[in-house]
C-alpha positions in Angstrom: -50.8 176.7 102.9 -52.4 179.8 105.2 -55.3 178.7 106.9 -57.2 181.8 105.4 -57.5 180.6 101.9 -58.8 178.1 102.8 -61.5 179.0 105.1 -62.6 181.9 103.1 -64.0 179.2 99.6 -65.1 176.3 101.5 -68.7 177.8 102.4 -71.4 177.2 99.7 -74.6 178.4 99.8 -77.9 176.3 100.3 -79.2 178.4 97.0 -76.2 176.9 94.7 -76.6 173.4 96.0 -80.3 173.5 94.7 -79.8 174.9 91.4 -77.0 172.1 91.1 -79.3 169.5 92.5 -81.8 170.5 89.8 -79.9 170.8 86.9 -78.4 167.2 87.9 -82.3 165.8 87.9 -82.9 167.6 84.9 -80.1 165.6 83.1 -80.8 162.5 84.5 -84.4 162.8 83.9 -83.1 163.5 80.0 -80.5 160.9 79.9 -83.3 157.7 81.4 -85.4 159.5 78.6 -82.9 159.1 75.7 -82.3 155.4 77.4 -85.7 154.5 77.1 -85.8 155.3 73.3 -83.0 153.3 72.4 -84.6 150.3 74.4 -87.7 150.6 72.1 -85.6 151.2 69.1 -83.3 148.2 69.7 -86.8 146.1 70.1 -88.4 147.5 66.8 -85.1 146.9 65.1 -85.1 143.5 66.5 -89.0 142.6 65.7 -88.0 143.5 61.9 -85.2 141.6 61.7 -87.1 138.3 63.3 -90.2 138.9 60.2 -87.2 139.6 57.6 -85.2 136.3 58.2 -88.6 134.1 58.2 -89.2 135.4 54.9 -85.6 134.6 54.2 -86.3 131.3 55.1 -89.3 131.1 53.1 -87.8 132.4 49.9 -85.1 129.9 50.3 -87.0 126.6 50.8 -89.1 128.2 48.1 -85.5 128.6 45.8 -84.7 125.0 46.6 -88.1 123.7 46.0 -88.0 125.6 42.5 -84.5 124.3 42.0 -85.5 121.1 42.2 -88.4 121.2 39.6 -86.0 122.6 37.6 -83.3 120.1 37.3 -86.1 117.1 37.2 -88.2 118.3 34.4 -85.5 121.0 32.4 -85.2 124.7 32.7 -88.6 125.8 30.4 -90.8 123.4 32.9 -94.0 125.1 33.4 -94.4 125.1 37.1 -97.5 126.0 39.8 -97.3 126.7 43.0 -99.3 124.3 45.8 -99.1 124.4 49.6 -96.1 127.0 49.3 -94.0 124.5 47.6 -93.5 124.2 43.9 -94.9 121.5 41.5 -94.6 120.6 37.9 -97.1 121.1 35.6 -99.8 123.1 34.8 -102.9 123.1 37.5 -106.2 121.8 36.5 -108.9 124.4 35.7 -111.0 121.6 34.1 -114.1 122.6 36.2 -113.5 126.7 36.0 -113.4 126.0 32.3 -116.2 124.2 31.8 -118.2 126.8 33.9 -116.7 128.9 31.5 -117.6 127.6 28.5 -121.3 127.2 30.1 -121.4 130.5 30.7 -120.4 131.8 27.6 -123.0 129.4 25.6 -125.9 130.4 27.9 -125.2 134.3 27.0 -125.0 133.4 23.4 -128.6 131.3 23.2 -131.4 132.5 25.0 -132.9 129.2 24.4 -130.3 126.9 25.8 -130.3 128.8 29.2 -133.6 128.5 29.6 -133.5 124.3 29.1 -130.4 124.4 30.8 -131.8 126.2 34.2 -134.9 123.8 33.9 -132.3 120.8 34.3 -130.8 122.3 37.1 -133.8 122.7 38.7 -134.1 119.3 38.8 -130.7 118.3 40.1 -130.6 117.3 43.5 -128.9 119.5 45.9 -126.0 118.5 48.4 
């Protein structure tokens, strides 16, 4: 190999050096950029999947629970649902309906709300 040929490609100019230096900080800059998204995305992705398998779990003791009140008490059980577990039987409204039906007399007789609120009046407060 002649001593010429080699001489004459190995000089590089300071101007090329820089515009190679640049364009490498550009892409790194880019690439710890794209890096940085997938970190965030990963952590999202990871935050939903932690809230979907709790309410996995919940379903399922739910299931179970339901499961259960089913094979004690038959299929066509009527169930309620108490501290997020499931109970037989229906729950007890006894005092909404009375309230109900109160309120539903007292609109219909003008005279029996006003006896009723003078009773209440006298009732003694807790």
């Amino acid at each position: 190999m002649p001593i010429n040929s080699i001489s004459n490609n190995t000089v590089v100019s300071t101007y090329e050096i820089r515009l190679e230096r640049n364009g490498l900080s550009k892409d790194r800059k880019k690439l710890s950029q794209n890096i940085s998204d997938v970190k965030n995305c990963v952590t999202k992705l990871n935050n939903s999947i932690t809230a979907h398998k709790k309410d996995i779990t919940v379903n399922q003791s739910l299931l179970k629970s339901l499961q259960s009140v089913s094979k004690k008490h038959g299929e066509n059980a009527s169930v309620r649902l108490k501290n997020d577990h499931f109970k037989y039987g229906k729950a007890s409204n006894f005092l909404k309906i009375l309230f109900m039906v109160i309120v539903i007399r007292l609109s219909a007789k003008p005279q029996l709300k006003r006896s009723m609120l003078k009773r209440v009046q006298y009732l003694p407060k807790w």
